[in-house]
C-alpha positions as CSV (number, residue, x, y, z in Angstrom):
1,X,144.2,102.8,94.9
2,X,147.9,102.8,95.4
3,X,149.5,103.1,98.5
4,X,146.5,100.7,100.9
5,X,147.0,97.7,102.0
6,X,145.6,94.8,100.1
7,X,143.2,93.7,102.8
8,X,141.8,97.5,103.7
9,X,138.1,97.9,103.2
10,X,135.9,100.9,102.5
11,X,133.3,100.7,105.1
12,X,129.8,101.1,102.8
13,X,127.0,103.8,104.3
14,X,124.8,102.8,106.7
15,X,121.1,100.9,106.3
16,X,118.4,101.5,107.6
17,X,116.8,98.7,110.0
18,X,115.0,96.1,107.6
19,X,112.0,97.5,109.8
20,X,111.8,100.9,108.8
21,X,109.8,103.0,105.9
22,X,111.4,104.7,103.8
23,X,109.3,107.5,102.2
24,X,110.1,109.8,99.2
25,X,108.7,113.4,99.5
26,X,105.2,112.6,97.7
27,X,104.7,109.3,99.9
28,X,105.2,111.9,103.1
29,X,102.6,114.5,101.7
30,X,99.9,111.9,101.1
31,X,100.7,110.7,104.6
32,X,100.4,114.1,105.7
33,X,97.2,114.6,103.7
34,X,95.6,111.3,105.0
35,X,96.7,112.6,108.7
36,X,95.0,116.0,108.4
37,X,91.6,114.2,106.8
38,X,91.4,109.7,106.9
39,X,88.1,110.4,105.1
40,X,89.2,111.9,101.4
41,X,88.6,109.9,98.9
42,X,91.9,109.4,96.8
43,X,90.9,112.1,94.2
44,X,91.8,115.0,96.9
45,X,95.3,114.0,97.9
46,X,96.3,113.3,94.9
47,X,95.6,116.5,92.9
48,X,97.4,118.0,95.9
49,X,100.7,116.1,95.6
50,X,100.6,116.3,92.0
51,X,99.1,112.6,91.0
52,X,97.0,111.2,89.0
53,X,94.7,108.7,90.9
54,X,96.0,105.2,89.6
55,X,99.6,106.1,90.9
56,X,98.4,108.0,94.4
57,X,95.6,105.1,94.9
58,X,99.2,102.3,94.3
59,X,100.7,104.5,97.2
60,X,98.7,104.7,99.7
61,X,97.8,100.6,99.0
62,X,101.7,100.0,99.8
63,X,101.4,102.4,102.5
64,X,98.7,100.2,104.2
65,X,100.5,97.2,103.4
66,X,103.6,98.3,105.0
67,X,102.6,98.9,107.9
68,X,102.7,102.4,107.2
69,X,98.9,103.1,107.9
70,X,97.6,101.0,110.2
71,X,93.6,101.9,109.9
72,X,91.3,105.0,110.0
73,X,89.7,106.0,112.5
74,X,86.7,109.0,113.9
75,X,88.1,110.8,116.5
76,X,84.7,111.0,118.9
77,X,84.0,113.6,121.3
78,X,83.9,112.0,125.0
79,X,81.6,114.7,126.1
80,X,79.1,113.9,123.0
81,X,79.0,110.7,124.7
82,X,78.0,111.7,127.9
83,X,81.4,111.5,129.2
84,X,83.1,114.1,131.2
85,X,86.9,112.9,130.6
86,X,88.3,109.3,129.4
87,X,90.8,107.1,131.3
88,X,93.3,105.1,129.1
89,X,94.3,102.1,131.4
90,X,97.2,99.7,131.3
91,X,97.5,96.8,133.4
92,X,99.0,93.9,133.5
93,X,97.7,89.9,134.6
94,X,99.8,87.7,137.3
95,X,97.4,85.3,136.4
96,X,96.3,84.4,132.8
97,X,94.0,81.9,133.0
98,X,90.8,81.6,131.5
99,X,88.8,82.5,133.7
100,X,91.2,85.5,135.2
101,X,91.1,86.7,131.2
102,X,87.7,85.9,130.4
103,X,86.6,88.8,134.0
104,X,89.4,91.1,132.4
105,X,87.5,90.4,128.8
106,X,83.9,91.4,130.2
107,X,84.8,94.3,132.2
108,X,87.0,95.9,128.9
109,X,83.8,95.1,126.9
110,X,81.5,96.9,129.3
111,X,83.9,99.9,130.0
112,X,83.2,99.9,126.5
113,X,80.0,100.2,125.8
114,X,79.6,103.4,128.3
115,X,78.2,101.3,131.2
């Protein structure tokens, strides 16, 4: 280009973190399909973003691989438990021993169970 000096530099678009997904438009609707129902079997979202199996089934293994989807889960009903309302808890240790984390472990385990 004439007319810049020699040692000028076009500054090249930004990247994205080496952390971050990137998703197309079909790996964002089987996201959004998996979201509204973990359950389907890989059939169902990909007749509804326009797949075959093999290619949706490729997806949503790089999706899980990536990080992307981290596991599936059943949402459970507190109340159909015999619980009126859950707690979510955070604490945090000043002491980390063994025997300090093995209390902390036994009471998490038995707030889990229901007890």
């Amino acid at each position: 280009m004439a007319g810049l000096p020699c040692d000028r530099k076009v500054a090249s678009p930004p990247h994205p973190p080496c952390n971050v997904f990137t998703a197309d438009a079909t790996d964002k609707a089987i996201i959004a399909e998996l979201e509204r129902d973990g359950r389907l079997t890989n059939v169902a979202p990909a007749q509804r973003v326009g797949l075959t199996t093999g290619p949706c089934l490729r997806r949503v293994q790089r999706l899980e691989a990536d990080g992307v989807i981290r596991g599936y889960r059943a949402v459970i009903d507190p109340a159909a438990r015999g619980r009126s309302f859950e707690v979510l808890l955070s604490l945090s240790l000043e002491a980390q021993d063994a025997e300090t984390v093995e209390c902390v472990e036994c009471f998490r385990a038995d707030a889990g169970a229901g007890r």
